[in-house]
C-alpha positions as CSV (number, residue, x, y, z in Angstrom):
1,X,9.2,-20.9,-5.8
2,X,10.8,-17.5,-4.5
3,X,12.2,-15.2,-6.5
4,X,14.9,-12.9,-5.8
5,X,14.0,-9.2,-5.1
6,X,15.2,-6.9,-8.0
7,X,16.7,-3.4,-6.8
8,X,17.2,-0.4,-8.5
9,X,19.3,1.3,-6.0
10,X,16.7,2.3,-3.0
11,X,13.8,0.9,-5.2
12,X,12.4,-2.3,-5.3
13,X,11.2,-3.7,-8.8
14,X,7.9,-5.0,-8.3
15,X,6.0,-5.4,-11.5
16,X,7.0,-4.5,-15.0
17,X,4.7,-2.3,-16.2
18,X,6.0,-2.2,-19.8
19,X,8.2,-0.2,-22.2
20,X,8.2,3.4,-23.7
21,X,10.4,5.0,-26.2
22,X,12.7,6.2,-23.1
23,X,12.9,2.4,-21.6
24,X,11.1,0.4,-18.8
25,X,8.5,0.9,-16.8
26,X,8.3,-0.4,-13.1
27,X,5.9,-0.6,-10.2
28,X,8.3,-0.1,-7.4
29,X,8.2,-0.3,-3.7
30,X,10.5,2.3,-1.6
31,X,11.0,1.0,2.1
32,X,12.6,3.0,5.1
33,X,13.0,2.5,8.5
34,X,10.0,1.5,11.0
35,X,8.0,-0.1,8.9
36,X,8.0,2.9,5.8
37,X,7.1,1.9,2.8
38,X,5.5,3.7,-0.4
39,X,4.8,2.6,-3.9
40,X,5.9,4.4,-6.9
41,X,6.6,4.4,-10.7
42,X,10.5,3.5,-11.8
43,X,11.4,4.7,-15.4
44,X,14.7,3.8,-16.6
45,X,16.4,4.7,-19.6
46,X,17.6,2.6,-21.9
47,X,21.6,1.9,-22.2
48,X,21.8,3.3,-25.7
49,X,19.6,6.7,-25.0
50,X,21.9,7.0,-21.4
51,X,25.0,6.9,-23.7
52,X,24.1,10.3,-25.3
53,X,26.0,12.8,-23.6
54,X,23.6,15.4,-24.4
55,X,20.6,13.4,-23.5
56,X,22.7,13.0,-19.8
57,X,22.8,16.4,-19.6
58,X,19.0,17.7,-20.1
59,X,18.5,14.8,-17.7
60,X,20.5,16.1,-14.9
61,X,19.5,19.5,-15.6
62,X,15.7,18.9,-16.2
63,X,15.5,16.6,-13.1
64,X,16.9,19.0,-11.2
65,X,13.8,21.2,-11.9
66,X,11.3,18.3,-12.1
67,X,11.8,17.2,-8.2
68,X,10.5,21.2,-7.6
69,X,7.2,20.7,-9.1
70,X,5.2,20.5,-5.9
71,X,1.3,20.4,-6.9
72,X,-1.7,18.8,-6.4
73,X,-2.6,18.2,-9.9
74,X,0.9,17.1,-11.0
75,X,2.0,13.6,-10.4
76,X,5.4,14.4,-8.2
77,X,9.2,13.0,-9.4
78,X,10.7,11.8,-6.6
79,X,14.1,11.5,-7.0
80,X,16.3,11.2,-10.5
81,X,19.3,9.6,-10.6
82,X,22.0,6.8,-11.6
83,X,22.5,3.3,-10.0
84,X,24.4,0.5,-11.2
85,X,25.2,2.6,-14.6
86,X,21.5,2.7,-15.4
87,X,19.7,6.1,-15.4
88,X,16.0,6.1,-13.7
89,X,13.2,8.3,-12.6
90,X,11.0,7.8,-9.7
91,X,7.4,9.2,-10.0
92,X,4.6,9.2,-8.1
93,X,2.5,6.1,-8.1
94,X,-1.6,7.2,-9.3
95,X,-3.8,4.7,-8.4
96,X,-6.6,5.0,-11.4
97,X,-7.5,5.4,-15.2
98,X,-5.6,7.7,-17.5
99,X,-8.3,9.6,-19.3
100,X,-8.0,8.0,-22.6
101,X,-9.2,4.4,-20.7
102,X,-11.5,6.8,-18.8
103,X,-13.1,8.1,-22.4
104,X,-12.8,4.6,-23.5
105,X,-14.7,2.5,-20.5
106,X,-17.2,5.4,-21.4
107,X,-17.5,4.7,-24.9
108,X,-17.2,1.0,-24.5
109,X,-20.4,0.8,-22.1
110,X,-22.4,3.1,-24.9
111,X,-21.9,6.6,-23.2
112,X,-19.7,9.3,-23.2
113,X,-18.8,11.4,-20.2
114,X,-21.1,13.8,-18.9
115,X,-20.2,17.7,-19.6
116,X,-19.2,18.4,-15.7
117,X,-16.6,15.6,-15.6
118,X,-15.0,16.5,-18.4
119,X,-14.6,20.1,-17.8
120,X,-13.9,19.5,-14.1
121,X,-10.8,16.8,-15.1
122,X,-9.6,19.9,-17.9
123,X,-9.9,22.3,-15.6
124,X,-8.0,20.5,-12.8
125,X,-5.4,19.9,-15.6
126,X,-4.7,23.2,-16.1
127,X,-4.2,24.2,-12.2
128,X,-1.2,22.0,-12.7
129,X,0.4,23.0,-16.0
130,X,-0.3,26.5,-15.1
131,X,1.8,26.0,-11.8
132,X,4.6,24.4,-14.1
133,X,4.2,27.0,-16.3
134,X,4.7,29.5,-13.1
135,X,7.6,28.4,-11.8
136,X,10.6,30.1,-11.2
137,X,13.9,29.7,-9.5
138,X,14.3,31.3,-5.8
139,X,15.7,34.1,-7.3
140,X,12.5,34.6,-9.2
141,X,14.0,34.4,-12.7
142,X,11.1,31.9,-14.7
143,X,12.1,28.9,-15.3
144,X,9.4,28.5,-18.3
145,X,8.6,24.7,-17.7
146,X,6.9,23.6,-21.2
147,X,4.9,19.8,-21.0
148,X,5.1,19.3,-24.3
149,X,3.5,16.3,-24.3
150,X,-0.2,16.8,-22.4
151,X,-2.4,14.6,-24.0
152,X,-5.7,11.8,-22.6
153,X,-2.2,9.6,-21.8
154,X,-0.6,11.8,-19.2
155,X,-3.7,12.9,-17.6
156,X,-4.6,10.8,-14.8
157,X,-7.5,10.4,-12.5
158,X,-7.4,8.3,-9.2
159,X,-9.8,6.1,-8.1
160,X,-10.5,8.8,-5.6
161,X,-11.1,11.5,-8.4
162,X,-8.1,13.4,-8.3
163,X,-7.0,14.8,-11.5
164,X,-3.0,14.5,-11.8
165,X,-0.6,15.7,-14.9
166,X,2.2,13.0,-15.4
167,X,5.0,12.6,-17.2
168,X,6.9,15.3,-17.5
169,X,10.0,13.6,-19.1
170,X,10.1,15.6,-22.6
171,X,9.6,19.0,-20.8
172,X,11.8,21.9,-21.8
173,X,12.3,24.7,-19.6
174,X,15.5,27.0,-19.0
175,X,17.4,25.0,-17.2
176,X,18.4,23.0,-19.9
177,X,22.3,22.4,-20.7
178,X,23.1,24.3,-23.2
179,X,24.9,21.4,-25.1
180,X,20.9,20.1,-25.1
181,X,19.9,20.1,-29.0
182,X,16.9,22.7,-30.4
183,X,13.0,21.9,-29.9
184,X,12.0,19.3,-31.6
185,X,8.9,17.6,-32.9
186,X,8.1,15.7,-30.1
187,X,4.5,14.8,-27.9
188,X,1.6,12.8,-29.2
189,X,0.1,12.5,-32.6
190,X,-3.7,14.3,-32.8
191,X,-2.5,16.7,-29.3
192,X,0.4,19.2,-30.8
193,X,0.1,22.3,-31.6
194,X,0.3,23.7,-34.9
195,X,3.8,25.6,-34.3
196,X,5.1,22.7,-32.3
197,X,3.7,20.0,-35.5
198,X,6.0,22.3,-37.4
199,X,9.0,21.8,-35.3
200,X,8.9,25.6,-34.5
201,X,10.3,27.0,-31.0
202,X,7.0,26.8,-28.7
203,X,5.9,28.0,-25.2
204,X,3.2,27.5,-22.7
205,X,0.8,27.9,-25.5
206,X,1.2,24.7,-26.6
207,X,0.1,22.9,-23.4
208,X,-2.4,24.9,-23.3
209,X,-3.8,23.9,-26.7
210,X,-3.4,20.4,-26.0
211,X,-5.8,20.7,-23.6
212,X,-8.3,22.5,-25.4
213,X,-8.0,19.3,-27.9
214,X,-8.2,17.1,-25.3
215,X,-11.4,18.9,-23.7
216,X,-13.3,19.3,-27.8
217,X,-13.0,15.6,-28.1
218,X,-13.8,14.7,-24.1
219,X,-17.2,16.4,-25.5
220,X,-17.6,15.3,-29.4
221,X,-16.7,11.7,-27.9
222,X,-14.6,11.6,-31.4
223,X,-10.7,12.8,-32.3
224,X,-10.9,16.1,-33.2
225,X,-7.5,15.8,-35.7
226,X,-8.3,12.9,-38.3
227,X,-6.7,9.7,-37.8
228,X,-4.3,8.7,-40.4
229,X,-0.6,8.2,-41.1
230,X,2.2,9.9,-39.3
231,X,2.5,12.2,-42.6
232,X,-0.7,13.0,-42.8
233,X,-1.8,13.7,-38.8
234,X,1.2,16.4,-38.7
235,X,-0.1,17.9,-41.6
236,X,-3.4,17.9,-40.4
237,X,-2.3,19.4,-36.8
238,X,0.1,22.0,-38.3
239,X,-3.1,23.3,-40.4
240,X,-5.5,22.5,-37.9
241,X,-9.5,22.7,-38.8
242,X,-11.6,23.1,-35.8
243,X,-15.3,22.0,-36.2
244,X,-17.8,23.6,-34.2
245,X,-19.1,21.2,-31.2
246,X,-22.9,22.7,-31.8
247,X,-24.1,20.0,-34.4
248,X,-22.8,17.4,-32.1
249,X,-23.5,18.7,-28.9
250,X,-27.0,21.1,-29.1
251,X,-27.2,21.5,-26.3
């Protein structure tokens, strides 16, 4: 039996891929002419979020920043925009394990990953937040991109060992309507920073420390913020306790 093709304005709907607090996810297929064609990632928002004025607005504004982030470690957005009354994102398609299944295929086959892969995939990372961090606009003015959600999710690495940065769709930066509401508490639970678990104004910083989470616990092969309820993880991150990593690594 055929089925139909679904569109999303230039982008073909291949395979749901799932659903996020935004809306869906989509493997997509843009097609040109002469035979062009190139698979991506499709996120579109879900009717209730895309009726919020204000959440229109950072869109618009933040896209408008996003499609500049040109970088070898940072998974590219293609093109944001509106068909059919339904918002989307486009984003480059990264063939490969996000680092959380990478730390978890490790674990799962009784080993953890060696010291130069996990400090190589950080330190790739970090070439691409600090671009993001870098950018400004032509006239030079900085445009003070902020992740705010860097964590093993939205760190990818290819089948063909490229480390990319993804998922950029909570960023804050200065481009931001001002209608946009304050910072909130937003990113993942065991990754924020302690001003950013307190729902305090935050910068770079706070990428930054997510990595160094993310790179203690690539190492300890164990979470470095307790797991626990929702309550109780923010507290834990907003007072954070680092343990040192020589009684589990000697070496």
């Amino acid at each position: 039996m055929t089925t139909t093709p679904q569109f999303l304005g230039r982008y073909e709907l291949l395979e749901s891929l799932g659903e996020g607090g935004m809306g869906a996810v989509w493997l997509a297929r843009l097609s040109g002419t002469g035979g062009f064609e190139k698979l991506c990632i499709v996120k579109t928002v879900l009717p209730a979020i895309a009726k919020d004025q204000q959440f229109v607005a950072r869109f618009s504004h933040e896209g408008r920043v996003l499609t500049q982030l040109q970088h070898s470690n940072i998974a590219q957005v293609f093109d944001m925009g509106e068909s059919d009354g339904t918002l989307f994102i486009a984003l480059e398609y990264v063939p490969g394990l996000d680092v959380s299944k990478l730390q978890r295929a490790s674990s799962g086959a009784g080993q953890k990953l060696p010291i130069e892969i996990s400090t190589f995939i950080i330190q790739q990372a970090a070439e691409g937040l600090g671009f993001a961090h870098r950018k400004t606009l032509p006239d030079g003015t900085p445009l003070k991109i902020v992740h705010r959600d860097v964590s093993p999710q939205n760190i990818m690495v290819s089948w063909d060992g490229e480390v990319k940065v993804i998922d950029f769709g909570i960023s804050k930066s200065e481009a931001k309507s001002h209608s946009t509401a304050q910072a909130s508490v937003m990113g993942k639970l065991g990754y924020m920073a302690p001003e950013q678990a307190r729902g305090e104004p935050l910068d770079h910083r706070a990428d930054q420390y997510a990595l160094g989470v993310m790179l203690w616990e690539l190492l300890a092969n164990e979470p470095l913020v307790p797991r626990g309820t929702v309550t109780e993880m923010v507290v834990a991150m907003a007072h954070p306790k680092v343990r040192r990593l020589s009684p589990l690594l000697p070496e």
